[in-house]
C-alpha positions as CSV (number, residue, x, y, z in Angstrom):
1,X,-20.7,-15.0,43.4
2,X,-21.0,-12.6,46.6
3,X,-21.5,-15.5,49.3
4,X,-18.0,-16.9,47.8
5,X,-16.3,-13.8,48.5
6,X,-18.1,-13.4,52.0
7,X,-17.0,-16.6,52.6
8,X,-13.4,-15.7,51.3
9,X,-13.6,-13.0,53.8
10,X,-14.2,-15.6,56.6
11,X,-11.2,-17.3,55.7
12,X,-8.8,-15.2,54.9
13,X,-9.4,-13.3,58.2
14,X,-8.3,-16.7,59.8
15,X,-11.9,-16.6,61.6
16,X,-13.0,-19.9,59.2
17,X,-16.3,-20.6,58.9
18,X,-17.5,-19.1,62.2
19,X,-21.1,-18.6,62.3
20,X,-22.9,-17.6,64.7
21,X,-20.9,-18.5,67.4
22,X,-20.3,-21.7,66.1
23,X,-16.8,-23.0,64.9
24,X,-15.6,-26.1,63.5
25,X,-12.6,-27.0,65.1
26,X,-9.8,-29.7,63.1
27,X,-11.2,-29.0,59.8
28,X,-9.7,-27.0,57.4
29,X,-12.8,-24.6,57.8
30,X,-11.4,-23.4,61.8
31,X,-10.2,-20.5,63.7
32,X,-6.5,-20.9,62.9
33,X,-7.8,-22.2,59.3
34,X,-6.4,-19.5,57.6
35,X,-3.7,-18.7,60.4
36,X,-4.2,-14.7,60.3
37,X,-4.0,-14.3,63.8
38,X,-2.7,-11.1,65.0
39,X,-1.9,-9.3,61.5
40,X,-2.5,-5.8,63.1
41,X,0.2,-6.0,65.4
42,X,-0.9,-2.9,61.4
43,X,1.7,-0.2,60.2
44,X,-2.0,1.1,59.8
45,X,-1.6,-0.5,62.7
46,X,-1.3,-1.1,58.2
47,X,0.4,-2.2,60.8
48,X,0.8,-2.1,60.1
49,X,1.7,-1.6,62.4
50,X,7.1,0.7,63.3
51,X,8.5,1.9,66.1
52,X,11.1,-0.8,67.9
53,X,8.8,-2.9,69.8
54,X,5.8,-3.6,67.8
55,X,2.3,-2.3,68.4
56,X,-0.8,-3.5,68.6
57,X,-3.7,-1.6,67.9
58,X,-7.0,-3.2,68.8
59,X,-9.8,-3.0,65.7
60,X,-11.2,-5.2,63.4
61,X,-8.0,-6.3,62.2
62,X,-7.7,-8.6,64.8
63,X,-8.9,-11.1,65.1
64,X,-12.2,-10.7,66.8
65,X,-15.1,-12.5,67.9
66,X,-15.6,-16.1,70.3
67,X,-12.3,-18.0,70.5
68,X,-14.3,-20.9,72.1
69,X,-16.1,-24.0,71.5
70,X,-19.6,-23.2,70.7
71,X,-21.6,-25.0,73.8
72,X,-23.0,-28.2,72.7
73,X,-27.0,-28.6,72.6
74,X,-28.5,-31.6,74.5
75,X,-28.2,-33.9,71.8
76,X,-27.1,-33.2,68.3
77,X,-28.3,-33.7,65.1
78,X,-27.9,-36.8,63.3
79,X,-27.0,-37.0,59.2
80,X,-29.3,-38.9,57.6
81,X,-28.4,-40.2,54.0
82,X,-29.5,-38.4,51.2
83,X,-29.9,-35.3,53.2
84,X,-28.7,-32.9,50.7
85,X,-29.7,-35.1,47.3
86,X,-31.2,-31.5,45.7
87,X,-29.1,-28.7,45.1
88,X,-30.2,-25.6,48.0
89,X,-32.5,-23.3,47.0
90,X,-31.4,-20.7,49.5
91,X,-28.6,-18.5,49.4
92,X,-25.2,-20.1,49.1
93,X,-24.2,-18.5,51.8
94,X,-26.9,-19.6,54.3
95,X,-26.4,-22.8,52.7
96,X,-23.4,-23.3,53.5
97,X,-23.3,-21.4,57.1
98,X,-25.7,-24.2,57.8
99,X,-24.0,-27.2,57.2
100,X,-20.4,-25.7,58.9
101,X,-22.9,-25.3,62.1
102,X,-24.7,-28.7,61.4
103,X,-21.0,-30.1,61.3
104,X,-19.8,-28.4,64.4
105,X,-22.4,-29.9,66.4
106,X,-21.4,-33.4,65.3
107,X,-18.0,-33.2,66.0
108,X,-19.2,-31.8,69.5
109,X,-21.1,-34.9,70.1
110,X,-18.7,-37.0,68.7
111,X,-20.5,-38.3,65.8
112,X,-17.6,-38.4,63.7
113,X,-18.7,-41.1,61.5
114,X,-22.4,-39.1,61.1
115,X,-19.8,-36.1,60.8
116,X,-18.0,-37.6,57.3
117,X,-21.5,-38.4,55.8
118,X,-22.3,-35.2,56.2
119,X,-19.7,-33.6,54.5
120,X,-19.5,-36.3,51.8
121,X,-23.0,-34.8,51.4
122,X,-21.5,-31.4,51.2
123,X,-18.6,-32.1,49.0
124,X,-21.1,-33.4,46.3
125,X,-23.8,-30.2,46.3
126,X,-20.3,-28.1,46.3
127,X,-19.2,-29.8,42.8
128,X,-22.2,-29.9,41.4
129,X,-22.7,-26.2,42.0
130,X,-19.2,-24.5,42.6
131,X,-16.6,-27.1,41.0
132,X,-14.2,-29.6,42.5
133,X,-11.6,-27.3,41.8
134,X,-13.2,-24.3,43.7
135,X,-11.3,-23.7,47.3
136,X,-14.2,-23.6,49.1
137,X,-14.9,-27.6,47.8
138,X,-11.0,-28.8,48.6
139,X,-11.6,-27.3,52.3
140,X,-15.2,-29.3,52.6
141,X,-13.0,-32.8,51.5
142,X,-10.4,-32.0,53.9
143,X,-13.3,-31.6,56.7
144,X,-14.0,-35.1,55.6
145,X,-10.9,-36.6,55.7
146,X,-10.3,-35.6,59.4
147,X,-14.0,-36.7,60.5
148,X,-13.4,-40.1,58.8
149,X,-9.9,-40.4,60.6
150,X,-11.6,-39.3,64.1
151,X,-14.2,-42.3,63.2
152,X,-11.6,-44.6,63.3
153,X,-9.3,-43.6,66.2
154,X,-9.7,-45.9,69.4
155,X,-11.2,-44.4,72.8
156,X,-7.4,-43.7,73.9
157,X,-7.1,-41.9,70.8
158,X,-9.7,-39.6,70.7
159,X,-9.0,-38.6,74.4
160,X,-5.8,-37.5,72.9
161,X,-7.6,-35.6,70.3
162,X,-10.0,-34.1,73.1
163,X,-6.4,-32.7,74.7
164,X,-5.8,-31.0,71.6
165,X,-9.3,-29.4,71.5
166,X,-8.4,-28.3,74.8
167,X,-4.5,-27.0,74.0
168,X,-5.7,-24.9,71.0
169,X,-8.8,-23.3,72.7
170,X,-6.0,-22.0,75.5
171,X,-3.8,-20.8,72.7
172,X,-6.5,-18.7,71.3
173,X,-7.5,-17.2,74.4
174,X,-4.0,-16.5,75.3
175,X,-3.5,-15.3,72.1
176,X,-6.3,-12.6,72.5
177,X,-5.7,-11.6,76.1
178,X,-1.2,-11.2,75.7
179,X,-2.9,-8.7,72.5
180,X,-5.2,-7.2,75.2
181,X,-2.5,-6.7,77.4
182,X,0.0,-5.7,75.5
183,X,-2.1,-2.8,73.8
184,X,-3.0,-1.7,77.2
185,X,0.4,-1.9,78.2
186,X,-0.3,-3.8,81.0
187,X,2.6,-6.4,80.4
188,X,6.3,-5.7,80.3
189,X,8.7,-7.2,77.7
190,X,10.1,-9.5,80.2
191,X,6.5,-10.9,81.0
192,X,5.6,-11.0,77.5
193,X,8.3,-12.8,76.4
194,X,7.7,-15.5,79.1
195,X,4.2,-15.7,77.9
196,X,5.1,-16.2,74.0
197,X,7.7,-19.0,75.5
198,X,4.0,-20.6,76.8
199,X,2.2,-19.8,73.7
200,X,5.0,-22.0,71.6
201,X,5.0,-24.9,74.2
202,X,1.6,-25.2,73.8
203,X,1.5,-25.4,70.0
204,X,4.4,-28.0,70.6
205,X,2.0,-30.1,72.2
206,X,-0.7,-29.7,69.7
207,X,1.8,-30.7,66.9
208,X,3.1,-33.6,69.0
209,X,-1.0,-34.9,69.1
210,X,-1.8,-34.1,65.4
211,X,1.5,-35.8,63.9
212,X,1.0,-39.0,66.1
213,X,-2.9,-39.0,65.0
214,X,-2.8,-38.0,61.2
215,X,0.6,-38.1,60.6
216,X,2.2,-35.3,57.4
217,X,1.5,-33.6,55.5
218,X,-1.1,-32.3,57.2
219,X,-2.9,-29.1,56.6
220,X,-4.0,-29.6,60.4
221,X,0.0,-28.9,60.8
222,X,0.5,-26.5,58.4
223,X,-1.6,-24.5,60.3
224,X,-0.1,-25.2,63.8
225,X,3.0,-24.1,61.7
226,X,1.4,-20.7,60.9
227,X,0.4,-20.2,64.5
228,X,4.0,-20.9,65.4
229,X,5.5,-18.3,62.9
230,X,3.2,-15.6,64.0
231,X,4.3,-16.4,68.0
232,X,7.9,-16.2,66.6
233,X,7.6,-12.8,64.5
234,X,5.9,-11.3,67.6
235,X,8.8,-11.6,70.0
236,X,10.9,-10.5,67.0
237,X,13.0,-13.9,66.5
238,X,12.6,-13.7,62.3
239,X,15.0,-16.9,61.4
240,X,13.0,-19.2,63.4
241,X,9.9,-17.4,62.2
242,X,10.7,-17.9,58.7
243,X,11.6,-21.7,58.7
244,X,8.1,-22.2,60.7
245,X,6.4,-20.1,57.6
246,X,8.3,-22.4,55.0
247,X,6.9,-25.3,56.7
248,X,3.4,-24.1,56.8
249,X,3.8,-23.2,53.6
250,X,5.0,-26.4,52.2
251,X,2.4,-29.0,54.0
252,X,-0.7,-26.4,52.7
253,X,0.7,-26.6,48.9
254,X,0.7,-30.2,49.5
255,X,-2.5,-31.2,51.1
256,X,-4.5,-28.3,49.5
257,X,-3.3,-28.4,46.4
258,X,-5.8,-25.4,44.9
259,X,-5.7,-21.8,45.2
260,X,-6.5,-21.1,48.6
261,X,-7.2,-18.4,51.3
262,X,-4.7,-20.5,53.2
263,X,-1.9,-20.8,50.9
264,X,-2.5,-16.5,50.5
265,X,-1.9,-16.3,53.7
266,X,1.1,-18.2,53.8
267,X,3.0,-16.2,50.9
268,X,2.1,-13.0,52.7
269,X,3.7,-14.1,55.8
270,X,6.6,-15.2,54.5
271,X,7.0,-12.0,52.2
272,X,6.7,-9.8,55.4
273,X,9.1,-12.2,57.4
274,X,11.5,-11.9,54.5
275,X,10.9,-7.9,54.5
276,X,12.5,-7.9,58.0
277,X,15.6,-10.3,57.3
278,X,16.3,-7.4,54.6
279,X,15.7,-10.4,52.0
280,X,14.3,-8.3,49.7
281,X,14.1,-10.8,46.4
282,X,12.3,-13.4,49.2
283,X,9.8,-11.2,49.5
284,X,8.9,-10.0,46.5
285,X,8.6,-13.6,45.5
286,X,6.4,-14.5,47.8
287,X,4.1,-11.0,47.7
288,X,3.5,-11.1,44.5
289,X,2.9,-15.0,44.4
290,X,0.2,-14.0,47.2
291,X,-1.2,-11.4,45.1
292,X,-1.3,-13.5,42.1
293,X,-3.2,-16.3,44.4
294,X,-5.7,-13.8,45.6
295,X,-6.5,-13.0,42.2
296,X,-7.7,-16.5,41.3
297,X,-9.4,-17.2,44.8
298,X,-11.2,-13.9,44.9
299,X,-11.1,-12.2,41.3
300,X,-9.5,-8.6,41.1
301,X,-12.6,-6.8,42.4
302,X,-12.1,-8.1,46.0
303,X,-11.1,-6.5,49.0
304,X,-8.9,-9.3,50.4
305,X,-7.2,-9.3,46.5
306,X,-6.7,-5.2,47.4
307,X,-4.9,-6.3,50.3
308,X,-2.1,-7.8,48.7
309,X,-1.9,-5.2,45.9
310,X,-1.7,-2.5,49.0
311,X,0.7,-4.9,50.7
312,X,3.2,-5.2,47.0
313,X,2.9,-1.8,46.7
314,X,4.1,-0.7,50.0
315,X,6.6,-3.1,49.5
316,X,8.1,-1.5,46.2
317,X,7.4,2.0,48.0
318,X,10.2,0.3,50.6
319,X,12.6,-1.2,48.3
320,X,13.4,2.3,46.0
321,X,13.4,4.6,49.4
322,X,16.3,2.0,50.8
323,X,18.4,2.6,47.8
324,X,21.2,4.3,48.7
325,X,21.9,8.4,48.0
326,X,22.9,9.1,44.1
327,X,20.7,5.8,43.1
328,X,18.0,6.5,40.6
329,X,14.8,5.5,42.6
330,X,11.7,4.3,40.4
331,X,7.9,4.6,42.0
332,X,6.2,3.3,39.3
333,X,5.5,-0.5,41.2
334,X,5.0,1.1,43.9
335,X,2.2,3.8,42.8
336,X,0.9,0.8,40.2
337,X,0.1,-1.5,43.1
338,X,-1.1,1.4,45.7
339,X,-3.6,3.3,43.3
340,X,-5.0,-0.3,42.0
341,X,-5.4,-1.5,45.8
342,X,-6.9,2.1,46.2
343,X,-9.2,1.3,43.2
344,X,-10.7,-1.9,44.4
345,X,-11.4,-0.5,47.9
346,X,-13.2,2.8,47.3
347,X,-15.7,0.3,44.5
348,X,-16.1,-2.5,47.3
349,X,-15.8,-0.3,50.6
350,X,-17.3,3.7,49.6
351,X,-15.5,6.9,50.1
352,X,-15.3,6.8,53.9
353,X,-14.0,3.8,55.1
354,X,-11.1,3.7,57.0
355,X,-9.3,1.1,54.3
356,X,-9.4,3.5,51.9
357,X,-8.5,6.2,54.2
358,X,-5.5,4.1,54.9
359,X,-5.1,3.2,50.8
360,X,-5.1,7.2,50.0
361,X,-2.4,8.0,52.5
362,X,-0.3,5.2,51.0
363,X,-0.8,6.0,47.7
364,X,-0.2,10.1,48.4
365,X,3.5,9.2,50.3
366,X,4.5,7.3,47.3
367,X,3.6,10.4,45.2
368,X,5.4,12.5,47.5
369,X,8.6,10.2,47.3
370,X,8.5,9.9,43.6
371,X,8.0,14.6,43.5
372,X,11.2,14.0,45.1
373,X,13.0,12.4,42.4
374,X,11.9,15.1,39.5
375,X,13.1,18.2,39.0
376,X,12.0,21.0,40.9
377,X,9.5,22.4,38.2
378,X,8.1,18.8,37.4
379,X,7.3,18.0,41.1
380,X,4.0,20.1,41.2
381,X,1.2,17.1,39.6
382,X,2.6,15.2,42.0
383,X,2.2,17.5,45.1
384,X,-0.7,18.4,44.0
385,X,-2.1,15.2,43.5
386,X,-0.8,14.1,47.0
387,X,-2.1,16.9,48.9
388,X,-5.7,16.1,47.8
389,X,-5.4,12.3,48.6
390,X,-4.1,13.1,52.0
391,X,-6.6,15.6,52.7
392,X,-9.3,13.4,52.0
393,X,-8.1,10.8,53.6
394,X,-7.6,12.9,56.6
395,X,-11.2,14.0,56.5
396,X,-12.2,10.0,56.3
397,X,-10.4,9.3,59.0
398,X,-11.5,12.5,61.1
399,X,-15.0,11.5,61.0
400,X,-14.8,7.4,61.8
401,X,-13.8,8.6,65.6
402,X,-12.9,5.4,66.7
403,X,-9.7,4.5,68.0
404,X,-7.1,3.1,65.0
405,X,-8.9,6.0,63.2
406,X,-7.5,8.3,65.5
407,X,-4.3,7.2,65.9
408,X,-4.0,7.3,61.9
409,X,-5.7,10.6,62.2
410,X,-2.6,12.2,63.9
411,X,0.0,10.4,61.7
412,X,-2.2,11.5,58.8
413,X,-2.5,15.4,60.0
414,X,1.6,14.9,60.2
415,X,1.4,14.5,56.5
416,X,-0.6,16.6,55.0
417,X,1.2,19.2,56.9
418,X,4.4,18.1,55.3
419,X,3.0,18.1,51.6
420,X,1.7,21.5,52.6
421,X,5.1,22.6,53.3
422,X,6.2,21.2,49.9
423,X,3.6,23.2,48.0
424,X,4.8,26.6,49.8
425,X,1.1,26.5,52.0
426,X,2.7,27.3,55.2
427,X,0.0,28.9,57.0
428,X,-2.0,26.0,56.2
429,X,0.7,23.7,57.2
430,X,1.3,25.8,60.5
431,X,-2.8,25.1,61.3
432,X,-2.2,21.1,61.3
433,X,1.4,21.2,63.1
434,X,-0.9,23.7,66.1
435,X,-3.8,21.0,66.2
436,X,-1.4,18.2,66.9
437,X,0.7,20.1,69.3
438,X,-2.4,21.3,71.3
439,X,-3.6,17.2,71.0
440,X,-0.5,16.2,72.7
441,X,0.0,19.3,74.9
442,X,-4.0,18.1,76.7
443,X,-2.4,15.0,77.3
444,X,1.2,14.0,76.9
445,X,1.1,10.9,79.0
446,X,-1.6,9.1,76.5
447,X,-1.8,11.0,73.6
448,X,-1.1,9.6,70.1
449,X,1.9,11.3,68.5
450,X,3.5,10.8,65.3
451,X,7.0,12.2,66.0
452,X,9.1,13.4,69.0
453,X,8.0,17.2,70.8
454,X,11.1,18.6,69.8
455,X,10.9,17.6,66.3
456,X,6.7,18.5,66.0
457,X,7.8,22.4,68.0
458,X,10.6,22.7,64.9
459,X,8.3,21.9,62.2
460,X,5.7,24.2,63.6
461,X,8.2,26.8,63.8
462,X,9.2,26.5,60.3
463,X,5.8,27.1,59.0
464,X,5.1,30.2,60.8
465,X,8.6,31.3,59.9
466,X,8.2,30.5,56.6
467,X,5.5,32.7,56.2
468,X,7.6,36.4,56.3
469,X,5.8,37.7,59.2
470,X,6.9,39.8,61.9
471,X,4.9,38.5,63.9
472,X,4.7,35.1,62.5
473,X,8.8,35.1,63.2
474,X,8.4,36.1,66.7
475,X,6.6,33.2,67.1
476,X,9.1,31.0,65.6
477,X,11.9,32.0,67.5
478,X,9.8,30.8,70.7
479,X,8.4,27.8,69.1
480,X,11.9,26.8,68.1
481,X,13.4,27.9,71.7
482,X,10.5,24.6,73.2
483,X,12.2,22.5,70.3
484,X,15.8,23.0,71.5
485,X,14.8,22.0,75.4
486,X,12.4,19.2,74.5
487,X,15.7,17.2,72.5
488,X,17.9,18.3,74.9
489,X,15.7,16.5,77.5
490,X,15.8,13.5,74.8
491,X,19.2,13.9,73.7
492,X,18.2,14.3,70.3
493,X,21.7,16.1,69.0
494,X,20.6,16.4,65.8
495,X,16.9,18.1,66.4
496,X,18.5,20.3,68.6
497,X,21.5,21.3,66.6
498,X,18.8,21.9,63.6
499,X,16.3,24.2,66.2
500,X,19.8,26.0,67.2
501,X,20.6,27.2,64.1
502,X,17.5,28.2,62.8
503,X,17.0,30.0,66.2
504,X,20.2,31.6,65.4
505,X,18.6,32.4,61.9
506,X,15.9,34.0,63.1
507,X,17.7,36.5,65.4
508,X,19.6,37.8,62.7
509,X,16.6,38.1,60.5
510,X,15.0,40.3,63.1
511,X,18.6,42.3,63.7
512,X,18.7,43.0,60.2
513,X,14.9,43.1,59.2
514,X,16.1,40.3,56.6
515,X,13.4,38.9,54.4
516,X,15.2,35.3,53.2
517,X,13.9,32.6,56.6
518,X,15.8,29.3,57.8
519,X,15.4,26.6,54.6
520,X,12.4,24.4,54.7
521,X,12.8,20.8,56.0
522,X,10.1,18.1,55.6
523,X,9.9,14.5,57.5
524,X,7.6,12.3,55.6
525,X,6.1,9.2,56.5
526,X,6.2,5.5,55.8
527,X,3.1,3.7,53.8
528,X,1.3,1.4,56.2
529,X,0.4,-2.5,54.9
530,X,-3.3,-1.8,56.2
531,X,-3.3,0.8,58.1
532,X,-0.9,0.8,61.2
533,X,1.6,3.7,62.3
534,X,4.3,3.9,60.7
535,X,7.5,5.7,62.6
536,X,8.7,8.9,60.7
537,X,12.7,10.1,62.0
538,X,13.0,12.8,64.0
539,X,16.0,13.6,62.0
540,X,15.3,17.0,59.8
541,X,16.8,16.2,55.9
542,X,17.0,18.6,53.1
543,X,14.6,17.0,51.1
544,X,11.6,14.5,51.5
545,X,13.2,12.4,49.3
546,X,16.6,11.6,51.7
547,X,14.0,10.9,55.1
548,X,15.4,8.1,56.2
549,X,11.8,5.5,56.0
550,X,11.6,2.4,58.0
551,X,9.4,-0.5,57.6
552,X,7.1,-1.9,60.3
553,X,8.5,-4.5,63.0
554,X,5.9,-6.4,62.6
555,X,3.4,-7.8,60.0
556,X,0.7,-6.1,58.2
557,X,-2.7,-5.6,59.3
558,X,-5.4,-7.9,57.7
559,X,-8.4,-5.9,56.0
560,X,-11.4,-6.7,58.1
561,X,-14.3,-5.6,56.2
């Protein structure tokens, strides 16, 4: 049923059932309902967003739209019993945005006795129609369950539960402007740091109200727990994170007790929690249990269920390029999960949206890493194979012009020159290395670049010397000369050393009118969850298949449409 997975959307993006400007704030249908706050802090991004200190690229993966209590009208409607006796002839989804806005403006007025009618009312159409069993049902009962405990808590009371309104509302907007700031960099660590020691008092408070008020479990808790995890994982503190996760976790199995956006959300965080404490059994676990979650609340044709499946498969793509040197290294999880999230993204999304731009570029760097464990005459399918997923993706990503796009853009031109290297294109692979050189070179201050100057001017110089040209060798020898004083500046030993001798290479070549050029050497990149920057190394390896790859500080980005 489409407004199911619309609504699925809703949820999983952690937005809840906001509609229209209106949100329902307490109920399992809230902002934080699904607790996906700042997943794009990714790698593309997805997250991603890799780099040490995590960033935070602003697009839909945030978490976007009003953070505030929807303004109350002049007086609010009242339930009246037997409202919703027939089953609604309208769209499910209008149906249902209806009664979510219809509810908010109860709990606004404080009508929470009129508010619990209401969705008793709801909770019946929802089994009749959807099942009792159905997520969307269990988080319409638990919107009842806190209106009929706000009916019954004394005028003290509910001033306390006003105070909570009020904490949470300033955690959101904190929340947004610290993501603001900190993609602007227009807050230092120290400040930011200060600011997520706020952020966690604050959702102290909120769980100090909600326990003393409903007690636990509690999925009202569980999602003050979620909140907390994400503050936690954001300043990089990953124990304390992880215990917070386990605790959201724990109180949404309990209180849910179906297959839910929420309790998807919670298996993911943990799994990308567990990802950073190098627990890699953890988070496999918990991936694929989050994977096998979205499958029932969504159905394997959903976008959200092609986010886990992106998200497993990056994870596999991790675990086999970790294994140490002389290990046999197995891509078939990885490429399984990547292609299948690939799949379901290009049938719900189309050819040119940035999620499957993203999707591609994953799914060609685990090609690329799995070339590198055949033999040389066995690698071509694969290269081949990658070079048109990257190439595409490129060209997807090329034409979106907005911002994430073109910060993936650049790490994606990185790429594609790389598997051009790999397939012996070099004057194809010098063209992409040029365009992000002369990128940078218009504005080095601000301009996106996927790897250090020095290592970008030796690449560049290894395509044009790999091409056999007099001329084309000339320019190497000055391309690698800007290599050799751009690591210097950056004390990069290892760039320079590399630039050195293939400088050294070069002059000999053109003493000796040699035809044999310095050996080719290829950095490739790191799969993103959902599309944030990953971080390739600087340092130049003999094959594509020892680059050292790191995984994102922070975790993935949410899908956002």
């Amino acid at each position: 049923m489409k407004w199911l997975h619309m609504i699925g959307e809703w949820q999983r993006k952690g937005i809840g059932f906001l509609v229209a400007g209106v949100t329902l704030i307490g109920g399992l249908f809230t902002i934080g309902g699904c607790g996906t706050s700042n997943e794009t802090a990714s790698n593309d991004q997805e997250s991603s967003d890799g780099t040490s200190g995590p960033s935070l690229p602003r697009d839909e993966a945030r978490l976007s739209g009003d953070t505030s209590l929807a303004t109350p009208n002049q007086s609010a409607p009242t339930a009246t019993e037997g409202a919703l006796d027939e089953v609604p002839t309208v769209s499910g989804s209008e149906w249902l945005e209806q009664q979510v806005r219809t509810a908010a403006e109860l709990r606004r007025a404080g009508q929470y006795a009129n508010e619990a009618e209401h969705w008793k009312n709801v909770v019946r159409v929802l089994e009749q129609t959807i099942g009792s069993g159905n997520w969307i049902t269990a988080g319409a009962r638990l919107s009842r369950q806190v209106a009929i405990r706000l009916a019954e808590l004394n005028p003290e009371q509910i001033a306390e539960w006003k105070r909570f309104e009020t904490l949470e509302s300033q955690f959101l907007q904190n929340r947004d402007e610290m993501a603001e700031l900190r993609y602007n960099g227009k807050i230092t660590p120290p400040q930011y740091i200060t600011a997520t020691q706020e952020q966690l008092n604050l959702l102290d408070q909120q769980a100090k109200i909600i326990h003393q008020l409903f007690g636990q479990p509690s999925h009202l808790l569980a999602n003050l727990a979620f909140n907390q995890a994400e503050t936690l994982m954001s300043v990089e503190q990953w124990e304390p994170a992880l215990i917070a996760a386990e605790r959201c976790l724990s109180q949404r199995q309990a209180v849910i007790q179906v297959r839910h956006p929420d309790t998807v959300a919670a298996f993911k965080l943990m799994g990308q929690i567990a990802q950073q404490l190098n627990d890699d059994s953890l988070a496999e676990d918990c991936l694929v249990k989050a994977t096998q979650s979205a499958e029932q609340v969504w159905g394997i044709k959903n976008v959200s269920y092609a986010t886990c499946a992106n998200d497993l498969g990056v994870f596999y793509y991790g675990l086999e390029n970790r294994k140490a040197t002389g290990v046999a290294r197995d891509f078939s999880k990885a490429n399984y999960w990547l292609e299948r999230g690939l799949q379901i993204r290009r049938e719900a999304l189309g050819d040119e949206h940035r999620l499957v731009a993203i999707s591609r570029r994953n799914y060609a760097l685990a090609k690329m890493a799995e070339a590198a464990t055949k033999p040389t005459d066995r690698q071509a399918l694969d290269l081949s194979l990658a070079n048109a997923l990257i190439s595409q993706s490129l060209q997807s990503l090329k034409n979106a012009k907005d911002q994430t796009s073109i910060s993936l853009q650049w790490q994606a031109t990185s790429e594609a020159a790389t598997v051009k290297m790999l397939l012996h294109e070099y004057a194809e692979a010098e063209v992409l290395l040029a365009e992000i050189a002369e990128h940078w070179q218009r504005d080095p201050d601000h301009a996106t670049l996927p790897m250090t100057p020095a290592t970008l001017f030796f690449r560049w110089g290894l395509a044009s010397a790999k091409q056999k040209l007099p001329h084309k060798l000339v320019a190497a020898g000055k391309l690698m000369q800007q290599s050799i004083r751009y690591a210097e500046a950056d004390k990069d030993e290892k760039t320079a050393m590399s630039a050195k001798q293939a400088l050294e290479r070069l002059q000999e070549i053109s003493r000796e009118g040699l035809t044999d050029v310095i050996p080719e050497r290829a950095v490739v990149g790191t799969p993103d969850e959902a599309g944030r920057l990953s971080s390739p190394s600087s340092t130049a390896s003999s094959t594509p298949a020892s680059s050292p790859v790191r995984l994102v500080s922070l975790p993935p980005v949410e899908d956002q449409k």
